[in-house]
N, C-alpha and C positions, 0 to 999 in steps of 0.2 A: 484785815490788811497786814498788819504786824504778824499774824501767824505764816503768811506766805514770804514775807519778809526772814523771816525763823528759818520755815521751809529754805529758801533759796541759800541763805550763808550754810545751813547744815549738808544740803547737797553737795556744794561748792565745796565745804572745808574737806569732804569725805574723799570728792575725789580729785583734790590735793593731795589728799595723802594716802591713796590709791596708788596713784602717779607716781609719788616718792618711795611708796613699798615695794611697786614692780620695777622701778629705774633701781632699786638696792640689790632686790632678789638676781634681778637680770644680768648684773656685775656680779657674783656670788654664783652665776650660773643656778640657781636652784628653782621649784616650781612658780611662773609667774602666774600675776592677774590677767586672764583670758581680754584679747582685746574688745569681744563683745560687751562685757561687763563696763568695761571705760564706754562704751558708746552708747551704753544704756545709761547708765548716769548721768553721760550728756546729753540724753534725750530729753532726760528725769529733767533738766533744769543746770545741771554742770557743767554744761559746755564753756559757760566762762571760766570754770574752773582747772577744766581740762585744758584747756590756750594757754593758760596761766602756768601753768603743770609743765606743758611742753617748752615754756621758753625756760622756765628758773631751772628745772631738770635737763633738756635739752634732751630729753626724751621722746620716743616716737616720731622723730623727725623727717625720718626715709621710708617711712613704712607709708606708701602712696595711697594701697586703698582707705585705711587708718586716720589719712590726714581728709581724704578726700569725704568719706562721710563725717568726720569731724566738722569741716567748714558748711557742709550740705546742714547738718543740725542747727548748727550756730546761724547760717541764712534765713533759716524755716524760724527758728524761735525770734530773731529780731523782726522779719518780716511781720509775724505773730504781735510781738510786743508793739512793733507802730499800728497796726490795724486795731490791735485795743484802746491805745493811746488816742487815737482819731475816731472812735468811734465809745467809747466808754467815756 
């Protein structure tokens, strides 16, 4: 339990600061983090991290397909998380 607990803050903290590398590069104009990369991460398990990311950065905010599979991740893994909850 504790190591998936590990897992989950290490996900979360990486793409935090994912988030924060590509919101710096982005202003700086220079090479950013592929938006696939952030929606794999949040697939991974960091999609709380990424919401989190996009409010304190105020980052990827307009980018509509972006948000849109963003929230679609975050549905799928809570829906996930209560069917374990009710059934584990």
């Amino acid at each position: 339990m504790w190591l998936g607990i590990y897992y989950l803050w290490g996900i979360n903290a990486l793409t935090v600061g994912l988030m924060g590398w590509d919101k710096l590069v982005a202003r700086r104009r220079r090479r950013r983090v592929p938006e696939r990369w952030l929606l794999r991460l949040s697939l991974l398990g960091g999609s709380p991290g990424t919401l989190l990311s996009r409010w304190i950065f105020r980052h990827k905010r307009r980018k509509q397909p972006f948000v849109r599979w963003l929230w679609a991740i975050a549905a799928a893994q809570a829906a996930l998380l209560l069917l374990a909850a009710e059934y584990l």
